[in-house]
C-alpha positions as CSV (number, residue, x, y, z in Angstrom):
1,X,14.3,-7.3,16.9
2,X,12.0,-4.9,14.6
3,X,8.3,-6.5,13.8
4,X,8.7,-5.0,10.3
5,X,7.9,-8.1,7.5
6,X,11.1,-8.2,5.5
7,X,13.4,-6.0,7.3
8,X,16.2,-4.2,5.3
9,X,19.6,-4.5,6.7
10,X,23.1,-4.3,5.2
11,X,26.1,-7.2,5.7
12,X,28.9,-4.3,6.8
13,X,30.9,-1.9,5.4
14,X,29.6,1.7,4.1
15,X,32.2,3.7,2.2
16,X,33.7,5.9,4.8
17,X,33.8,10.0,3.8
18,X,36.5,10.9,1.7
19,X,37.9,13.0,4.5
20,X,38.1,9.9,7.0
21,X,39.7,7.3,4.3
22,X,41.1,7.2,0.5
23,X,37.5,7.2,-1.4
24,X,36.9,3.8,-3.5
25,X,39.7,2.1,-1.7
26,X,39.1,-1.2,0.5
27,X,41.1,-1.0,3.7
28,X,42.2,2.6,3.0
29,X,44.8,4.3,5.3
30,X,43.0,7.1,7.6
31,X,43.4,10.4,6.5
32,X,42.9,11.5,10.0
33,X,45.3,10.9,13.1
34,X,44.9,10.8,16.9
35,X,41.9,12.5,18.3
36,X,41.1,14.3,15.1
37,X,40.8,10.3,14.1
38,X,38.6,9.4,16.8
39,X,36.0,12.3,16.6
40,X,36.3,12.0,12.5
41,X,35.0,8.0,12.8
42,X,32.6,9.2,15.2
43,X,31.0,11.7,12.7
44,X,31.6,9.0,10.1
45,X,29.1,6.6,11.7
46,X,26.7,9.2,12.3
47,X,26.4,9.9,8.5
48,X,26.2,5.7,8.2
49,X,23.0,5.5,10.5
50,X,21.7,8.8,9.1
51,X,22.1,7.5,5.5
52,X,20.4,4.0,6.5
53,X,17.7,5.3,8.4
54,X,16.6,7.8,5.4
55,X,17.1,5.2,2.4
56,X,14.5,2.7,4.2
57,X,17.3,0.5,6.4
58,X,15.4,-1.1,9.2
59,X,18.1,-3.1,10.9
60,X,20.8,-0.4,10.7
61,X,24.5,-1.0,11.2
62,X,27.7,0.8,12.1
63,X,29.1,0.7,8.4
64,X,32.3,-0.3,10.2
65,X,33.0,3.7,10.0
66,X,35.8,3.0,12.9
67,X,37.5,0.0,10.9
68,X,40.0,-0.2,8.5
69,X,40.0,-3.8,8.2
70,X,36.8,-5.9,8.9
71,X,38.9,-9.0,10.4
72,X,42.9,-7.2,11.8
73,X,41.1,-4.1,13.4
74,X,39.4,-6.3,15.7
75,X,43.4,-8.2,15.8
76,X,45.0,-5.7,16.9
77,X,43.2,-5.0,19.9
78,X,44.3,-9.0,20.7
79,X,47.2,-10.0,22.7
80,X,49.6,-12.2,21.0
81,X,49.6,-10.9,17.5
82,X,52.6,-9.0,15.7
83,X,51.8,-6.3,13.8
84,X,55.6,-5.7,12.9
85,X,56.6,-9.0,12.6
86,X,54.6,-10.2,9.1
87,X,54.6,-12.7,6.5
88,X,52.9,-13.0,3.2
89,X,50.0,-15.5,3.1
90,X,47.6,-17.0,0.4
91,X,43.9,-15.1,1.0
92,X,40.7,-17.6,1.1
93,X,43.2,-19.4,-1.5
94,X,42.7,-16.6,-4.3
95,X,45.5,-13.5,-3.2
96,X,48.2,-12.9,-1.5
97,X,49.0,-10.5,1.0
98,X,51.2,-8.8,3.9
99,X,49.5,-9.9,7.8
100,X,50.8,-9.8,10.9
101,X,52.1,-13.0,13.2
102,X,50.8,-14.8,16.4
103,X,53.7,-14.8,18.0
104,X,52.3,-16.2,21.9
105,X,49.1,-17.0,23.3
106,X,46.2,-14.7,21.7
107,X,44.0,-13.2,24.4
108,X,41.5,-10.4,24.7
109,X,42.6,-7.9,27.9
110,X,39.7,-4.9,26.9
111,X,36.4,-5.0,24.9
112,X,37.6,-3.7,21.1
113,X,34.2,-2.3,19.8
114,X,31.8,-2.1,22.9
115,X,32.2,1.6,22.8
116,X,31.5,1.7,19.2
117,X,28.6,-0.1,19.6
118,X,27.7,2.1,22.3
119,X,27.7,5.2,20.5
120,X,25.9,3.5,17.3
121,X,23.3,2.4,20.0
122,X,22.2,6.4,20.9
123,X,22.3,7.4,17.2
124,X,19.2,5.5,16.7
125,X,15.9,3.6,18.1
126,X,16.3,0.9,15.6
127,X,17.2,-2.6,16.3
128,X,21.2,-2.4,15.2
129,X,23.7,-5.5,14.1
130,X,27.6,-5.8,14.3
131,X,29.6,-7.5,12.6
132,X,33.0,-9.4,14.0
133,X,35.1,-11.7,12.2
134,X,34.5,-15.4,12.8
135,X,37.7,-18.1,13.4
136,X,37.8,-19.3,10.4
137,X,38.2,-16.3,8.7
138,X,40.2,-15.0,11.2
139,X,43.0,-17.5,11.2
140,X,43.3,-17.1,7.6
141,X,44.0,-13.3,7.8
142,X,47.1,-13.8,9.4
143,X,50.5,-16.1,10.1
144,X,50.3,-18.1,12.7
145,X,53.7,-18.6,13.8
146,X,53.0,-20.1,17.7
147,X,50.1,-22.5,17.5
148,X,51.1,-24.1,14.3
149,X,47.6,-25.4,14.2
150,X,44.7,-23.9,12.4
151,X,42.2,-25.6,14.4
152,X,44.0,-24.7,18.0
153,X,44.3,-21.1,17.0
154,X,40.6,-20.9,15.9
155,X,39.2,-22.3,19.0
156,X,41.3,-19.7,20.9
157,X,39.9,-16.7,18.5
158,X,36.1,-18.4,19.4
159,X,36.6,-17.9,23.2
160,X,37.4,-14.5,22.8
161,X,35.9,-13.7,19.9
162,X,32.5,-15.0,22.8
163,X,33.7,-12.5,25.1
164,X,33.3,-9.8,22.5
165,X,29.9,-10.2,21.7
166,X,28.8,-11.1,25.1
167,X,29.8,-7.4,25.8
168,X,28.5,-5.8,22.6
169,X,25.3,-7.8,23.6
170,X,25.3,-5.4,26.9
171,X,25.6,-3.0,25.2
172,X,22.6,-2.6,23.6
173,X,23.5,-4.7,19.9
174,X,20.6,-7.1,19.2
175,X,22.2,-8.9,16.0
176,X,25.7,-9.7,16.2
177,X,27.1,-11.1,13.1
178,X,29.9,-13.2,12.2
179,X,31.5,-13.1,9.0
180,X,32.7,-16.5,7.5
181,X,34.0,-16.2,3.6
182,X,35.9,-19.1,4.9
183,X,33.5,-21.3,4.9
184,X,32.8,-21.1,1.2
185,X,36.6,-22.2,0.8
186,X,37.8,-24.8,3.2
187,X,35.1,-27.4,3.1
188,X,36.9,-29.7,5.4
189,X,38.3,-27.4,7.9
190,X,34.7,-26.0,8.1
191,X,33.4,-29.2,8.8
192,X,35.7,-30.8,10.6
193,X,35.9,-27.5,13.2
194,X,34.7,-24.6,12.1
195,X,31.4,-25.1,12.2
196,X,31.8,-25.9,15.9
197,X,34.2,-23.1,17.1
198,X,31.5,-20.8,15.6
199,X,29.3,-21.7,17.8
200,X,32.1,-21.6,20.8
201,X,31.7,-17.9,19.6
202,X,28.3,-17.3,19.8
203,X,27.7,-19.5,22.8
204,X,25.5,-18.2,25.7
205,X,24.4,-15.1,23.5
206,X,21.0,-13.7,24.1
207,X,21.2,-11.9,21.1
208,X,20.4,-13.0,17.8
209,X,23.0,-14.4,16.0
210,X,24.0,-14.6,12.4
211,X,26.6,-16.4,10.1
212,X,27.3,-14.3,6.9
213,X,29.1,-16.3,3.9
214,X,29.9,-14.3,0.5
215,X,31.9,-14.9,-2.3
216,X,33.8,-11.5,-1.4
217,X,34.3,-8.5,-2.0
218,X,33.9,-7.4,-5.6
219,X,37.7,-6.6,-6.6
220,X,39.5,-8.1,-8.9
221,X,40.8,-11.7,-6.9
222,X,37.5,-12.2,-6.2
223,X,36.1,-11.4,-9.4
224,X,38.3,-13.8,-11.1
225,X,37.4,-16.6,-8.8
226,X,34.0,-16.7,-9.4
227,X,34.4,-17.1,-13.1
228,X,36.3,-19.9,-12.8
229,X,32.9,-21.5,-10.8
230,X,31.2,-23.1,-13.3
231,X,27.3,-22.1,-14.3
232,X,26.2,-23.0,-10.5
233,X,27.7,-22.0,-7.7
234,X,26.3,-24.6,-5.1
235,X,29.4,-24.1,-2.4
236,X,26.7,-23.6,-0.4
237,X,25.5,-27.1,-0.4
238,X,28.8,-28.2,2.1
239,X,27.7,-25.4,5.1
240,X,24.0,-25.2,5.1
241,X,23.0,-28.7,6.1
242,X,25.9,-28.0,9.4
243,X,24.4,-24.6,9.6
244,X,21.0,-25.8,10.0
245,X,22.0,-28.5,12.6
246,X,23.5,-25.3,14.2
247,X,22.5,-22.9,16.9
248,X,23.2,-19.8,14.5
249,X,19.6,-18.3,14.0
250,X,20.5,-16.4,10.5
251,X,22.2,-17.2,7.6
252,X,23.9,-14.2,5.2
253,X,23.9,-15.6,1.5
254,X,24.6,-14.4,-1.3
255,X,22.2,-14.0,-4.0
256,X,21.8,-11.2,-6.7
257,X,23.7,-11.5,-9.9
258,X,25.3,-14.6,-8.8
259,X,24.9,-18.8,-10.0
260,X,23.8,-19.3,-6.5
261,X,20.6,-21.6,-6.8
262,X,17.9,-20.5,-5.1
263,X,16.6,-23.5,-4.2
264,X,19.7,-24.2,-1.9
265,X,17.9,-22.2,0.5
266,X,15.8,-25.3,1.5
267,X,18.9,-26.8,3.1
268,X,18.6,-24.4,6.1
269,X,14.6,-24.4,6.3
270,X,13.6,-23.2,9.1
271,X,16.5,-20.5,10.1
272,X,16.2,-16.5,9.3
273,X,17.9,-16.0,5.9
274,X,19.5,-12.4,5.5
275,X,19.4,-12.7,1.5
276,X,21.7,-10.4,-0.6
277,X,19.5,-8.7,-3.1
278,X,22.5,-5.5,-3.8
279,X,24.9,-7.1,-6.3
280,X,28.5,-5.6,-5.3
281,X,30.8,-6.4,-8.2
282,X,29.1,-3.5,-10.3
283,X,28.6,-0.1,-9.6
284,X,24.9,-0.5,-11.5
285,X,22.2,0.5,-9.2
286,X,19.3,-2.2,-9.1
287,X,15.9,-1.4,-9.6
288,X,13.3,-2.0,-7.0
289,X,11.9,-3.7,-9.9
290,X,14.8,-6.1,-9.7
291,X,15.4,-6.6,-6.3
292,X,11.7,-7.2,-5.8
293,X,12.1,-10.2,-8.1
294,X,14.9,-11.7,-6.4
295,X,12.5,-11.7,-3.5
296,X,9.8,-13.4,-4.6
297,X,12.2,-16.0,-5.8
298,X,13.7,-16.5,-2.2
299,X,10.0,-16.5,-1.3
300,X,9.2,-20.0,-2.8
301,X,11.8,-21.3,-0.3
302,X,11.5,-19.2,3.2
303,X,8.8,-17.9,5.1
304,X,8.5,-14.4,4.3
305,X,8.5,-13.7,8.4
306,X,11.9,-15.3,8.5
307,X,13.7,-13.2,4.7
308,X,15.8,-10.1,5.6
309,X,16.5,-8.5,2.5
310,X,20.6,-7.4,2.4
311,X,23.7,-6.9,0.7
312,X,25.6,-9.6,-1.0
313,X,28.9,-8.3,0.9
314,X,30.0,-5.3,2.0
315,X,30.3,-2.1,-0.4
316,X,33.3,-0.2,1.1
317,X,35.2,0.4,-2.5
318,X,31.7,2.0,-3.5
319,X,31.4,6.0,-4.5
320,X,29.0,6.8,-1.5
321,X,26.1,8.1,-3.9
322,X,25.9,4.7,-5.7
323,X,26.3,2.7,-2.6
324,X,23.3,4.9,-0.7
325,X,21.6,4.6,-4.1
326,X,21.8,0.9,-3.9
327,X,20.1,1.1,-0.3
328,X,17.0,2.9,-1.5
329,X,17.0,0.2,-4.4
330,X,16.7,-2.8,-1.7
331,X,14.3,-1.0,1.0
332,X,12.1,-0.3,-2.1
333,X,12.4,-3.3,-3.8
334,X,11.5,-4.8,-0.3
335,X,8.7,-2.5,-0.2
336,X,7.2,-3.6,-3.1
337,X,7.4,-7.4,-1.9
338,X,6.1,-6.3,1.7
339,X,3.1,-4.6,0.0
340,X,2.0,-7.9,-2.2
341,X,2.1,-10.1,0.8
342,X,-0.1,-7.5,2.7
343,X,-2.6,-7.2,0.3
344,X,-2.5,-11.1,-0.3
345,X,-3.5,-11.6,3.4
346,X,-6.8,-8.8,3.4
């Protein structure tokens, strides 16, 4: 894990090149097919750690350059599942959508992402994170039409969703990430089970570990959720005290342009906190200016070793030039910060 005070990282997706995926479009169809596919994700993820590494990204990630979808990709490789057999769903209770069905038990017979992870791991000397969905959010992605139990399926997805990261941990990842929008959704469940079967996934990992919870992607659904909210947004409050308790060592929050209090940070005193300083619901570009004050904010309420400056979500439906441009934004707005509190200690 890089030394740097207040590391820069991203939560995920990068938008891919408009000659690997539809540009601006989350969860685009490839525009590429077979090996013409596989070499064009390749060259796709080498623009992703080449555009992270010269905006200022210290903790640089795969910008899920090989994914269409950040939670069914990772399905698909699973035993069990049904791509042609689908049903229409309610989304994190917001939208509605086509997934595919459990139809048997769900197992994992070949890392998904381990050579993936492999390649990102020679692009670059930096430490590098990867995300993978976590059970909660997985089993709402889908139909389950075996289990018929939310919390069965989701301890199934944690045991191999644990034998995925074990193997991205050999090979060479030194953050791996889970991704829980669920969380901010289905207090009880949460609660009750998912705070637990996320750790079943992260168990034994010598890696760090991190739990990121966002309000979504900025499209429309989401969009319209959040102004329904209220003037604070303190979901938060239900999975941070659990989250604390927890063996997770970072926490992914979201932060600028949102009602999040600040001060809901205290709740997990004492645990890294990857804070999102890029808003992404609007395609204007923060100033370092503005990023830098979101910082110092967060500062009153974490140790400035334990803040890694992020993304609120991932900015996949971004034009590439404002999402890079957003990048520069946070690692100089970090910058800025990192600066002060050096000068503050001579």
């Amino acid at each position: 894990m890089t030394q740097t005070l207040l590391p820069t990282t991203t939560v995920g997706s990068l938008p891919k090149p408009s000659w690997l995926a539809r540009p601006e479009t989350l969860w685009s169809p490839w525009a590429l097919e077979g090996d013409a596919l596989a070499e064009g994700q390749r060259d796709g993820l080498r623009i992703a750690v080449h555009e992270q590494a010269s905006r200022g990204i210290d903790i640089v990630s795969d910008g899920e350059q090989t994914r269409q979808h950040f939670v069914t990709t990772f399905i698909e490789h699973l035993e069990g599942v049904d791509f042609d057999k689908r049903q229409t769903v309610r989304i994190r209770d917001r939208y509605d959508a086509s997934v595919p069905t459990v139809v048997g038990e769900v197992s994992r017979d070949h890392p998904v992402f381990v050579d993936d992870a492999r390649f990102l791991r020679r692009q670059t000397d930096r430490p590098i994170k990867w995300a993978l969905p976590g059970p909660m959010t997985m089993i709402d992605t889908l139909y389950d039409g075996h289990y018929k139990s939310r919390e069965k399926l989701a301890w199934e997805f944690a045991k191999v969703l644990n034998q995925e990261a074990k193997d991205l941990e050999a090979a060479g990842v030194d953050i791996i990430q889970f991704d829980e929008p669920a969380f901010n959704v289905f207090f009880d469940d949460m609660k009750d089970w998912g705070i637990a079967t996320l750790e079943r996934a992260a168990e034994g990992l010598r890696a760090e570990t991190a739990v990121h919870i966002c309000y979504g992607y900025g499209i429309t659904a989401n969009n319209e959720w959040k102004a329904t909210l209220g003037s604070e947004w303190r979901q938060y409050e239900e999975s941070l005290p659990l989250l604390q308790a927890s063996a997770i060592d970072i926490v992914s929050l979201e932060c600028q342009n949102s009602r999040v209090p600040m001060e809901l940070i205290e709740l997990i005193r004492g645990k890294k906190v990857m804070l999102g300083a890029i808003d992404v619901a609007t395609k204007n570009i923060e100033t370092p200016g503005e990023v830098a004050d979101t910082l110092r904010k967060a500062l009153r309420f974490v140790d400035a070793d334990k803040l890694i400056p992020s993304t609120n979500c991932g900015m996949a439906p971004f034009p590439r030039d404002i999402a890079f441009e957003k990048l520069s934004a946070l690692s100089a707005g970090a910058r800025i910060v990192r600066e002060e509190l050096e000068d503050a200690r001579v």
